[in-house]
C-alpha positions as CSV (number, residue, x, y, z in Angstrom):
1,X,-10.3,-2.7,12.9
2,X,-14.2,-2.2,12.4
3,X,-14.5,-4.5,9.7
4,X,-12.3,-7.2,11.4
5,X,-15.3,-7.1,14.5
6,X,-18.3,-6.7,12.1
7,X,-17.2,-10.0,10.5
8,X,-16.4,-11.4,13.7
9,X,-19.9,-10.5,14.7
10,X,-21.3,-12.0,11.3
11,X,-19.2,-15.0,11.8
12,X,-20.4,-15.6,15.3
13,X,-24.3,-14.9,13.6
14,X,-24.0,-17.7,11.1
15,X,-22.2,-20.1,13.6
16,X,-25.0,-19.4,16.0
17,X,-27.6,-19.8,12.7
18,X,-26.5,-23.0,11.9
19,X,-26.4,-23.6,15.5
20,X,-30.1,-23.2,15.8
21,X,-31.2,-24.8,13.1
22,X,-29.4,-27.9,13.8
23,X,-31.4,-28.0,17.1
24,X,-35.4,-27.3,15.3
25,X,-33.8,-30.3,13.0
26,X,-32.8,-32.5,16.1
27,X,-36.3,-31.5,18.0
28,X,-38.3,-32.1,15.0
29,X,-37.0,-35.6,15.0
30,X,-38.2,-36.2,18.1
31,X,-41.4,-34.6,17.5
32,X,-41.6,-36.9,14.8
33,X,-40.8,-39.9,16.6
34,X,-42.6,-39.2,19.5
35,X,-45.8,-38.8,17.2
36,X,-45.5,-41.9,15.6
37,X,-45.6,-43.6,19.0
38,X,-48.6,-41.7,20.0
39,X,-50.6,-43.1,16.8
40,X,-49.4,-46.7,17.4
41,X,-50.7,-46.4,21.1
42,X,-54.3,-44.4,19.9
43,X,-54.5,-46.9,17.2
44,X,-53.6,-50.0,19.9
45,X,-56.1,-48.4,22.0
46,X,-59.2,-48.1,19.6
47,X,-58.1,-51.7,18.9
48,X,-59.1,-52.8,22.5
49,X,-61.9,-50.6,22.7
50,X,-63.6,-52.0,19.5
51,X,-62.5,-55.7,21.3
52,X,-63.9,-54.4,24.8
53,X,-67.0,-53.9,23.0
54,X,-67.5,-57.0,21.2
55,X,-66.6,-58.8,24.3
56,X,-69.6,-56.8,26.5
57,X,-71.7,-57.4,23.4
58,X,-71.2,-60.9,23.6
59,X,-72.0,-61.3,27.2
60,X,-74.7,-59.7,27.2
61,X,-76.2,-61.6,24.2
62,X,-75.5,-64.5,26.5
63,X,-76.9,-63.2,29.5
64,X,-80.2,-61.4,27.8
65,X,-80.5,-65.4,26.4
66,X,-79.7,-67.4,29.3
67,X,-83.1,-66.3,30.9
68,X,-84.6,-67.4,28.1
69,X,-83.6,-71.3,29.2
């Protein structure tokens, strides 16, 4: 009788092992996903700072020349 409920008891461990480490795999994926969208949207972002830049860079080369005319 007391071995029938210690392997119930290490039965239920290992089903609630593989339990857990299906969900760190199914959360890791989602991690991993959700940090690849972060990089595409930091590396969109630098993107349209660098072209923010040149754009004010621009207009104020024309401006600082203008007065100039």
């Amino acid at each position: 009788m007391i071995h029938l409920t210690r392997m119930r008891i290490f039965t239920h461990i290992d089903q609630l092992h593989r339990q857990l480490e299906a969900r760190v795999e199914q959360r890791t994926l989602e991690l991993e996903q959700t940090n690849g969208r972060l990089r595409a949207e930091i590396a969109d972002r630098v993107r349209v700072v660098a072209a923010l830049q040149e754009s004010e860079d621009r207009y104020r080369d024309l401006v600082e020349h203008s007065q100039d005319l």
